[in-house]
ZAZA-383358 format. One line per field, with one value per residue: x negated, z, y negated of N, C-alpha, C in turn. Coordinates in Angstrom, 2 decimals, padded with zeros to 5 digits. Example, Ala and Ser with C-alpha at 12.3 -4.5 7.8 and 13.67 -1.06 7.14 Angstrom:
2
n.X = (-013.19, -012.85);
n.Z = (007.80, 007.08);
n.Y = (005.69, 002.25);
ca.X = (-012.30, -013.67);
ca.Z = (007.80, 007.14);
ca.Y = (004.50, 001.06);
c.X = (-013.20, -012.90);
c.Z = (007.80, 007.87);
c.Y = (003.30, -000.03);
END
This chain:
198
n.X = (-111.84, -114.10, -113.74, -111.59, -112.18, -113.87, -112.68, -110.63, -112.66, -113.61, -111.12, -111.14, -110.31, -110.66, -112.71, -112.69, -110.28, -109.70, -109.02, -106.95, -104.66, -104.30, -103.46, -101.67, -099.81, -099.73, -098.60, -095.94, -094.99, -094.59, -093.08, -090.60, -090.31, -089.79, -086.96, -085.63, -085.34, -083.86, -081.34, -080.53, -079.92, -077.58, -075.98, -074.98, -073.60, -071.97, -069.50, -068.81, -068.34, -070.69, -073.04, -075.32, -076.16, -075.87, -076.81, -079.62, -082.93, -083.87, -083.58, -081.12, -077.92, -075.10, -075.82, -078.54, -080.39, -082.01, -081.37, -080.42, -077.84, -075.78, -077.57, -078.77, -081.14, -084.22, -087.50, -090.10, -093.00, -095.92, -098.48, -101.24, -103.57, -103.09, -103.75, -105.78, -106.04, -105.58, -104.65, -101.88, -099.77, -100.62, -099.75, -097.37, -094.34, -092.22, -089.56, -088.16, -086.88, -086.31, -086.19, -086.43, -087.31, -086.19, -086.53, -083.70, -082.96, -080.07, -078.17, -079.74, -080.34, -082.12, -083.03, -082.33, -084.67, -087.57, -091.12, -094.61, -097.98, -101.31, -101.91, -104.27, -105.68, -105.74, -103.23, -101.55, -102.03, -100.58, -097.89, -096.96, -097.17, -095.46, -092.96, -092.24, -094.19, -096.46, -099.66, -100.87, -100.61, -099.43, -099.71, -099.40, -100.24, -100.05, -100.54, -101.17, -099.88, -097.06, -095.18, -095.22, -095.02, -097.31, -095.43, -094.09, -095.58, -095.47, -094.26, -091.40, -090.49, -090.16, -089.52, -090.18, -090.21, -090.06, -088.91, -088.48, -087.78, -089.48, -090.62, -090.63, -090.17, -091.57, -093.84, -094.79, -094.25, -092.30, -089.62, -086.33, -087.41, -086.66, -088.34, -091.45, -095.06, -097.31, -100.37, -101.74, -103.24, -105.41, -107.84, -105.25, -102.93, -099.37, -096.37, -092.87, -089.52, -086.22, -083.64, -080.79, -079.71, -079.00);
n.Z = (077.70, 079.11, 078.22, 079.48, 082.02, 082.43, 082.25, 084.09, 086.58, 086.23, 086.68, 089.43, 090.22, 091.51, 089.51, 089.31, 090.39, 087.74, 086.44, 088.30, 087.51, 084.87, 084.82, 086.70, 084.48, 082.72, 084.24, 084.38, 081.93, 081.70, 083.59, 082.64, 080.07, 080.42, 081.80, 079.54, 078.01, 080.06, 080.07, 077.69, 077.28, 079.54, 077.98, 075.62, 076.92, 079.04, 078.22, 077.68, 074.97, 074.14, 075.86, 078.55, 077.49, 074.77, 074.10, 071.93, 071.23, 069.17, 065.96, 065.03, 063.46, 065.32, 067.36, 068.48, 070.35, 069.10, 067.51, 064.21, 064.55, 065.51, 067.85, 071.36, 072.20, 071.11, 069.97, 072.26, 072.40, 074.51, 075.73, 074.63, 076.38, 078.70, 079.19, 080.35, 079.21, 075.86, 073.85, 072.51, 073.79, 075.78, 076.66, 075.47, 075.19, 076.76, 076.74, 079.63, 079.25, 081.06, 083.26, 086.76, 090.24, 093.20, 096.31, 097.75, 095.92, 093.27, 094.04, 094.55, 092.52, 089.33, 087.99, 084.90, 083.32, 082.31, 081.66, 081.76, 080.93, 081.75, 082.91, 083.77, 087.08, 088.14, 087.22, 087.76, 090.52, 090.15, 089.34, 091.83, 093.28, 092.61, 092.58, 095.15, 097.03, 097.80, 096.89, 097.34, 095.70, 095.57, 096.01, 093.69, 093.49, 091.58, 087.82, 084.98, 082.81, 084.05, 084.16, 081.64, 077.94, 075.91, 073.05, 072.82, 070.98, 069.44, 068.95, 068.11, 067.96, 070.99, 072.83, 075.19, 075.55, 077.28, 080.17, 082.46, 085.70, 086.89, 090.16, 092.96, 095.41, 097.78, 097.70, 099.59, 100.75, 098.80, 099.00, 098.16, 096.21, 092.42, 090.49, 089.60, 090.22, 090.47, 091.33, 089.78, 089.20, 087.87, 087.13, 086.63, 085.96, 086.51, 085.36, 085.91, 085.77, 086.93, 084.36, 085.20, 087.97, 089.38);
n.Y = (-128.86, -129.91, -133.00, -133.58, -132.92, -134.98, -137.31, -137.02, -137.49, -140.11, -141.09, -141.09, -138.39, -134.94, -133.15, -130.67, -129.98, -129.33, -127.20, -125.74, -127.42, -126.64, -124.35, -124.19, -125.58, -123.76, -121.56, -122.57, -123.04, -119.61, -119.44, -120.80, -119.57, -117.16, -117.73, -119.00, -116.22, -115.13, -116.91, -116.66, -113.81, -113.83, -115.41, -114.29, -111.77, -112.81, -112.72, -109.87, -108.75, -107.88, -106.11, -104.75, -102.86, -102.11, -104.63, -105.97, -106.59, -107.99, -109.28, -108.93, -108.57, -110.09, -108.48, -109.05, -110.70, -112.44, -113.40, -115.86, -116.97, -115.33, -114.64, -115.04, -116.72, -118.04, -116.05, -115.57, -117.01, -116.24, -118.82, -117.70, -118.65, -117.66, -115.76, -112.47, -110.44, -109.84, -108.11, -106.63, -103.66, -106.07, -109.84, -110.24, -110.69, -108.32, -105.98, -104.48, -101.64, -099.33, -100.42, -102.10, -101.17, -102.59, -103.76, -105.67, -106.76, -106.79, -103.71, -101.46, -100.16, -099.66, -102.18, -104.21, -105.81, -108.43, -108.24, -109.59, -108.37, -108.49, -111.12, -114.07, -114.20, -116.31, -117.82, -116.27, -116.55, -119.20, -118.86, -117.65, -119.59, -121.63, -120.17, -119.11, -120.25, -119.80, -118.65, -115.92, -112.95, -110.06, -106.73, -104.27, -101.45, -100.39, -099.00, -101.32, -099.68, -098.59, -100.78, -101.41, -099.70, -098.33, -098.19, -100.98, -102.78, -105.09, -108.99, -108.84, -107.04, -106.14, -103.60, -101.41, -098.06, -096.37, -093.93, -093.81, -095.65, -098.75, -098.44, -100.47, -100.39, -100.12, -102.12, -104.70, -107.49, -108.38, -108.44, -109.05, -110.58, -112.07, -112.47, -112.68, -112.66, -110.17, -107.65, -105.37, -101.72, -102.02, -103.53, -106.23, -107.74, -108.59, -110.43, -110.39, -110.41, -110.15, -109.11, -108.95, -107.55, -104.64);
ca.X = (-111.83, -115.01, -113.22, -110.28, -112.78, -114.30, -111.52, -110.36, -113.88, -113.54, -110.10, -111.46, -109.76, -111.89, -113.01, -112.59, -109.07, -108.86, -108.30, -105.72, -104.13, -104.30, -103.35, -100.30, -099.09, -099.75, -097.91, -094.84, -094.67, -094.45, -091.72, -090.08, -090.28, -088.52, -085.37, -084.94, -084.42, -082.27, -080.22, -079.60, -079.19, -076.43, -074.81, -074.33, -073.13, -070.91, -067.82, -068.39, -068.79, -072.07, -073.33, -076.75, -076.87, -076.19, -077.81, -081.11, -084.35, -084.64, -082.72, -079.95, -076.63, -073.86, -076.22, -079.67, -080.82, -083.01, -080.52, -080.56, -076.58, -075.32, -078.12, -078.90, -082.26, -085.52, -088.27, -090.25, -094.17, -096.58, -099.67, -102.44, -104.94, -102.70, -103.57, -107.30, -105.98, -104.56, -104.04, -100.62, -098.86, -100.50, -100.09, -096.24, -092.93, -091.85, -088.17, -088.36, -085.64, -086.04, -085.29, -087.23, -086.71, -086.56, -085.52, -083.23, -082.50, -079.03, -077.57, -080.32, -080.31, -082.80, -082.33, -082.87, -086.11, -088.77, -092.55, -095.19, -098.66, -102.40, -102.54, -105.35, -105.34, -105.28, -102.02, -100.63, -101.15, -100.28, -096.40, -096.17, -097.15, -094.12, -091.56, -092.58, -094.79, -098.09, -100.59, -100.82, -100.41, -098.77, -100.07, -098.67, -101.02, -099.30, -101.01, -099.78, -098.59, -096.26, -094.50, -094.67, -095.38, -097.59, -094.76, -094.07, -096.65, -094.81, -093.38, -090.28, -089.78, -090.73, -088.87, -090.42, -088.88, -089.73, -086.69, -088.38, -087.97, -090.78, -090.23, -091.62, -089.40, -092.85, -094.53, -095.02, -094.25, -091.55, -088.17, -085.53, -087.50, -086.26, -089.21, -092.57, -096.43, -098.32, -101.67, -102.33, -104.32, -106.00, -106.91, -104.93, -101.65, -097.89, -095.17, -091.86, -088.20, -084.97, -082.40, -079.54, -079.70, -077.92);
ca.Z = (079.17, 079.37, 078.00, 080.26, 083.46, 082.33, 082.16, 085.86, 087.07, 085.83, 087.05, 090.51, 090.21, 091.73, 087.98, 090.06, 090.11, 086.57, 086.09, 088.35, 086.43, 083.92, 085.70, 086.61, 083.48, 082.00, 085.19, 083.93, 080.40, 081.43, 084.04, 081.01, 078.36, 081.06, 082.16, 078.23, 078.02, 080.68, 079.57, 076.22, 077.81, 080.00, 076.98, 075.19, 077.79, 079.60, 077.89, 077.04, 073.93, 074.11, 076.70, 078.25, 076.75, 073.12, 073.17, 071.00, 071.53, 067.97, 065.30, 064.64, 063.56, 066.68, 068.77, 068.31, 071.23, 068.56, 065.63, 064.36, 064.40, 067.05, 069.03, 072.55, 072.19, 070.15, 070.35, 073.27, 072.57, 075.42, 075.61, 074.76, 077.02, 080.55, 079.71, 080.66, 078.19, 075.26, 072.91, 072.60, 075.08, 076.57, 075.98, 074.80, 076.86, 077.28, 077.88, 080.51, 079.23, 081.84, 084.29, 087.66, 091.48, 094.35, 097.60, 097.72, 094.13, 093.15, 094.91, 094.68, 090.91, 088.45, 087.42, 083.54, 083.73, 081.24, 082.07, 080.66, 081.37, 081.23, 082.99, 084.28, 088.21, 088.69, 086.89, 088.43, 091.64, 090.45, 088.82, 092.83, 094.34, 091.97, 093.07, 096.18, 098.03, 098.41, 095.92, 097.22, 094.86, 096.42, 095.36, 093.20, 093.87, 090.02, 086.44, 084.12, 081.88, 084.70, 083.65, 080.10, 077.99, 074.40, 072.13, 072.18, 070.28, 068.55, 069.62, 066.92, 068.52, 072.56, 073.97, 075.93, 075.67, 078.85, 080.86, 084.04, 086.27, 087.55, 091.49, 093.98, 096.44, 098.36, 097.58, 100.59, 100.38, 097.77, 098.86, 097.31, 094.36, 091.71, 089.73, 090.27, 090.05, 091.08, 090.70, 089.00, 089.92, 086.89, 087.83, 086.03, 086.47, 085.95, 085.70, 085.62, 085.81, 086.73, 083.91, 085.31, 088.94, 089.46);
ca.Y = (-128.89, -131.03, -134.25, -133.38, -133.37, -136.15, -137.94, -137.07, -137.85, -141.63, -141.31, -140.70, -137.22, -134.26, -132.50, -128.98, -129.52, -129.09, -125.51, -125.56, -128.30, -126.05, -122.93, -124.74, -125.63, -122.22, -120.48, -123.08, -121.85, -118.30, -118.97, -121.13, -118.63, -116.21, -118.34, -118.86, -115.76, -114.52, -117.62, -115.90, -112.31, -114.23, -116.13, -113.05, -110.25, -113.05, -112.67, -108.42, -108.28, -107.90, -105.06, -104.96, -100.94, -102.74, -105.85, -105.06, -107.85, -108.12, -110.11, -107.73, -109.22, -110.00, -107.58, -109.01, -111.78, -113.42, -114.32, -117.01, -117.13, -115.10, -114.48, -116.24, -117.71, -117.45, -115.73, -116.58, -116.25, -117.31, -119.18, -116.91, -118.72, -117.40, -113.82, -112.19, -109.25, -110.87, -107.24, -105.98, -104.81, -107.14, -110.84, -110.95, -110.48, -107.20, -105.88, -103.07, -100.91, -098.26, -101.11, -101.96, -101.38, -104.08, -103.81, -106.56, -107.14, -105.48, -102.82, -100.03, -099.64, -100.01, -103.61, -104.78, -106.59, -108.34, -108.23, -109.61, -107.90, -108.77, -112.13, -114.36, -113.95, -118.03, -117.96, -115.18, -117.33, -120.36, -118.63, -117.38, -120.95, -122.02, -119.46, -118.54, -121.09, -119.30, -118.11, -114.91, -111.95, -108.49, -105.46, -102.85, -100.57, -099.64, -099.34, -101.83, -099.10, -098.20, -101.41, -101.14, -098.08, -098.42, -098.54, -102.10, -103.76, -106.57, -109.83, -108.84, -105.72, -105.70, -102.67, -100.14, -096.55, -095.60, -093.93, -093.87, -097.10, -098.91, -098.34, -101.68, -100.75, -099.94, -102.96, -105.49, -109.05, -108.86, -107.89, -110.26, -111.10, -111.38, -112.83, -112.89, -111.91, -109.05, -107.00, -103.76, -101.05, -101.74, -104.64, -106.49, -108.80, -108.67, -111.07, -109.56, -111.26, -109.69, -110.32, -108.23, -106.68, -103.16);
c.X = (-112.86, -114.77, -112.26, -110.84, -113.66, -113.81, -110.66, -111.33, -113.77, -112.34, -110.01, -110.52, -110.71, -111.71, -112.20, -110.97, -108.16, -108.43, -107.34, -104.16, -103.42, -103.51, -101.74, -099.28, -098.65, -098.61, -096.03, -093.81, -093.77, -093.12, -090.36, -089.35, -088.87, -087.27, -085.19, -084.48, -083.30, -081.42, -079.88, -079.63, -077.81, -075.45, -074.07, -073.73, -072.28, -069.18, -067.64, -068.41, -069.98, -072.64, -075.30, -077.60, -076.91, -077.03, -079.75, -081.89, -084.93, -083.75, -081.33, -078.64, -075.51, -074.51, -077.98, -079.69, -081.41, -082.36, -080.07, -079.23, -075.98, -075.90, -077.85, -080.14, -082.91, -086.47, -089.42, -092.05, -095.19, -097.91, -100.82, -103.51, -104.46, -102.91, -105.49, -107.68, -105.12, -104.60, -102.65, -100.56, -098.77, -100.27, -098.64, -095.50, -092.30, -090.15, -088.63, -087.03, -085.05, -085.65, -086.82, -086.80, -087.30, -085.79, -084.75, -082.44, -081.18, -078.52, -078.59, -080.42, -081.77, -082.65, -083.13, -083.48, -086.90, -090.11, -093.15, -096.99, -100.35, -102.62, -103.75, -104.83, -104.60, -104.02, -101.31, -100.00, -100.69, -098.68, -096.56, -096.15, -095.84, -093.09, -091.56, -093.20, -096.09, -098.82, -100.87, -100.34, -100.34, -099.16, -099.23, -098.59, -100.24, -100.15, -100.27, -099.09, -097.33, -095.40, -094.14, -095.36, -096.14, -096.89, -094.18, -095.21, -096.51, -094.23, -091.95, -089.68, -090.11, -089.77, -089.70, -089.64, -089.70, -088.90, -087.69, -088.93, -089.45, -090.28, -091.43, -090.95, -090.64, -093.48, -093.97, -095.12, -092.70, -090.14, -087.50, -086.20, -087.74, -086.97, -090.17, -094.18, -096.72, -099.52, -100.97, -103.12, -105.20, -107.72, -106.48, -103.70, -100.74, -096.71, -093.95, -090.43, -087.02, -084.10, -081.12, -079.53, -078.25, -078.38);
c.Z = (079.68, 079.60, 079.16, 081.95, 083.28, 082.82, 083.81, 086.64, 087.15, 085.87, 088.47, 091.03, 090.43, 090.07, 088.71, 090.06, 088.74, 085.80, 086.81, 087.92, 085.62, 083.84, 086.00, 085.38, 083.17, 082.96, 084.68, 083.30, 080.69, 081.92, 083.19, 080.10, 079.72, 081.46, 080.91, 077.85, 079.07, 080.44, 078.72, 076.59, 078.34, 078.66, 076.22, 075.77, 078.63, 078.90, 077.60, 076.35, 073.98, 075.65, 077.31, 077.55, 075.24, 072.55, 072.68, 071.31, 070.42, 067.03, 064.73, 064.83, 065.02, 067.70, 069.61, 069.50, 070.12, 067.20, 065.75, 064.62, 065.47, 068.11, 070.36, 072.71, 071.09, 070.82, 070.99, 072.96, 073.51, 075.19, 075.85, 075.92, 078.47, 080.58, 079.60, 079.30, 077.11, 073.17, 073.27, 073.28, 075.33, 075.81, 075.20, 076.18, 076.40, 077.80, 078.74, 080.32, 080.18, 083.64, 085.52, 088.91, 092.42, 095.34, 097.88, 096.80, 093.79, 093.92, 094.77, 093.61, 090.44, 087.85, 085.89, 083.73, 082.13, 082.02, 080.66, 081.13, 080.62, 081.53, 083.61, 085.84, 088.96, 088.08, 087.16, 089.92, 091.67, 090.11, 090.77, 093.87, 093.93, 092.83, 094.11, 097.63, 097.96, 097.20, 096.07, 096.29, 095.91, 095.43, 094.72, 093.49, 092.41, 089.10, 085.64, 083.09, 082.43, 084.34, 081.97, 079.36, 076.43, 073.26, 072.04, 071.81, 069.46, 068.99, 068.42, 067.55, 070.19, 073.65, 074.15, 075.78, 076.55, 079.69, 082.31, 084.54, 086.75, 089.50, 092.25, 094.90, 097.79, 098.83, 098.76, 100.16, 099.23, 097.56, 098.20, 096.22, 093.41, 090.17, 090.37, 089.72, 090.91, 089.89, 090.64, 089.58, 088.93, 086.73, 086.99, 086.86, 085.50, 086.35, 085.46, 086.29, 085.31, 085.85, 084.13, 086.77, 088.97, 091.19);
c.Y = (-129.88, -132.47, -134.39, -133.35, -134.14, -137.62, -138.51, -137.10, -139.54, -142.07, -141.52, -139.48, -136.23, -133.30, -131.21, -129.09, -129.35, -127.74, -125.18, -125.94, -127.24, -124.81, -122.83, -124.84, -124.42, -121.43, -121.52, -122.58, -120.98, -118.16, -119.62, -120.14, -117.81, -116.39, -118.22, -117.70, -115.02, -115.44, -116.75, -114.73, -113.26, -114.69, -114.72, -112.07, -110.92, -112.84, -110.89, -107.98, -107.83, -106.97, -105.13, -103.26, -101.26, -103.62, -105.28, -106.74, -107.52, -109.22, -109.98, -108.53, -108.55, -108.86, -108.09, -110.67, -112.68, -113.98, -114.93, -117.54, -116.49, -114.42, -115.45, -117.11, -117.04, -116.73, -116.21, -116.11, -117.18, -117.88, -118.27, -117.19, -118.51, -116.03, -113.98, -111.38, -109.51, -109.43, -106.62, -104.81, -105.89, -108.30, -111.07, -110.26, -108.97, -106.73, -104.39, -102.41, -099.91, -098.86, -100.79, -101.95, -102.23, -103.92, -105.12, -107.31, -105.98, -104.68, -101.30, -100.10, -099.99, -101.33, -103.77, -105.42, -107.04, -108.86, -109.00, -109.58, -108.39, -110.51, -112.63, -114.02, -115.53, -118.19, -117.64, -115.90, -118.58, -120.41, -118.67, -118.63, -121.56, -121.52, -119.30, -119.44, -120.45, -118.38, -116.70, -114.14, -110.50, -107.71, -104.40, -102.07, -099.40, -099.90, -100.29, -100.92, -098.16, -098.99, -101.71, -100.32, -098.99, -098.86, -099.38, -102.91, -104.75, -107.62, -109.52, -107.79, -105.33, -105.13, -101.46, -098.74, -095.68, -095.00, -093.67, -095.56, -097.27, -099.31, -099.36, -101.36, -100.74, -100.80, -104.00, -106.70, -109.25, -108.57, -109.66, -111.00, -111.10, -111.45, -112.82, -112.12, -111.02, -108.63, -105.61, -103.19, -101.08, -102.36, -105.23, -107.77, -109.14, -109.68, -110.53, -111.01, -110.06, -110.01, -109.75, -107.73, -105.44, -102.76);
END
C-alpha cells in the first residue's frame, strides 16, 4: 500500500484516495463472485431439470452447481482482505437455504439468497456506492448469525440449515433490493444477493 501511494503521490493523485481505490476494487470482486453465481443457479434450473429444492452447492453429479461437468460455475472464493472477520462463517459465500425477506423482491416469499458475512465497513459502502449510488449502509438492526447459522464452515460445502427466513422486510432504505450491504447488530457487515425471488 505504501508503494501504491507513492506512486499516486508522484502521479499527482491524492495518496488518501488509495484505500478507496482499493475498497472499490474489493467491493467489485464480491459483487463478481455473486453474479457468477446466480449465473450458474440460472443455467441450471432454466430448463427444470434442475430445481432450486435439488440443486446442492457442492460438486454433486447433474445436481451439484460446482461440477466440473454439469455444474453452472466454480467455486467462488473471495478476497480475504474485504472481510474485518475472516473465520468461517465468515469470509466465504454462504447459500441461505432458509431464504430471505424483502419488501419488494418476489411476491412476499422467502427468496433463495447467498450472503456473505464479516465484511470491512469501507467495502460494504463502497458494494452500495456500486449498486445503489450512495455509500450509505441500512441497518439490520440483525445478528449476523440471523443470516447464516454455524454449520457452514467450508467453501466446499456453504449451506446453512436454518429453516427460518431472515426477515428485512423492516429494514429502511432497502425495498426492491435485490442485492446489497448492510450492518449487523454485531457490528459487523453483510452482503447478500437474491438468486431466485418468491
Amino acid at each position: 500500500m505504501a508503494v501504491l501511494a507513492y506512486f499516486l503521490a508522484g502521479s499527482g493523485i491524492n495518496p488518501g484516495g488509495a484505500s478507496s481505490i482499493s475498497g472499490s476494487a474489493r467491493a467489485s470482486s464480491i459483487i463478481t463472485q455473486a453474479s457468477n453465481i446466480k449465473t450458474g443457479v440460472d443455467l441450471m434450473t432454466t430448463n427444470g431439470a434442475v430445481t432450486m429444492s435439488t440443486l446442492k452447492f457442492d460438486n454433486s453429479a447433474n445436481v451439484g452447481l460446482f461440477n466440473v461437468d454439469t455444474g453452472g460455475t466454480s467455486p467462488q472464493v473471495p478476497d480475504i482482505s474485504a472481510y474485518e472477520k475472516k473465520t468461517g462463517p465468515d469470509g466465504f459465500w454462504i447459500y441461505r437455504g432458509a431464504g430471505i425477506k424483502i419488501t419488494g423482491v418476489g411476491s412476499g416469499g422467502a427468496s433463495y439468497a447467498i450472503v456473505t458475512t464479516g465484511l470491512t465497513q469501507s467495502v460494504c459502502e463502497q458494494i452500495n456506492q456500486t449498486l445503489h449510488g450512495s455509500t450509505t449502509i441500512p441497518d439490520s438492526n440483525k445478528a449476523a448469525a440471523t443470516f447464516r447459522d454455524a454449520t457452514a464452515t467450508t467453501r466446499t460445502s456453504p449451506v446453512d440449515t436454518a429453516t427460518t427466513p431472515t426477515d428485512l422486510t423492516s429494514v429502511s432504505g432497502i425495498d426492491g433490493w435485490d442485492m446489497g450491504c448492510l450492518k449487523t447488530s454485531d457490528p459487523s457487515y453483510v452482503f447478500y444477493h437474491v438468486l431466485k425471488p418468491q
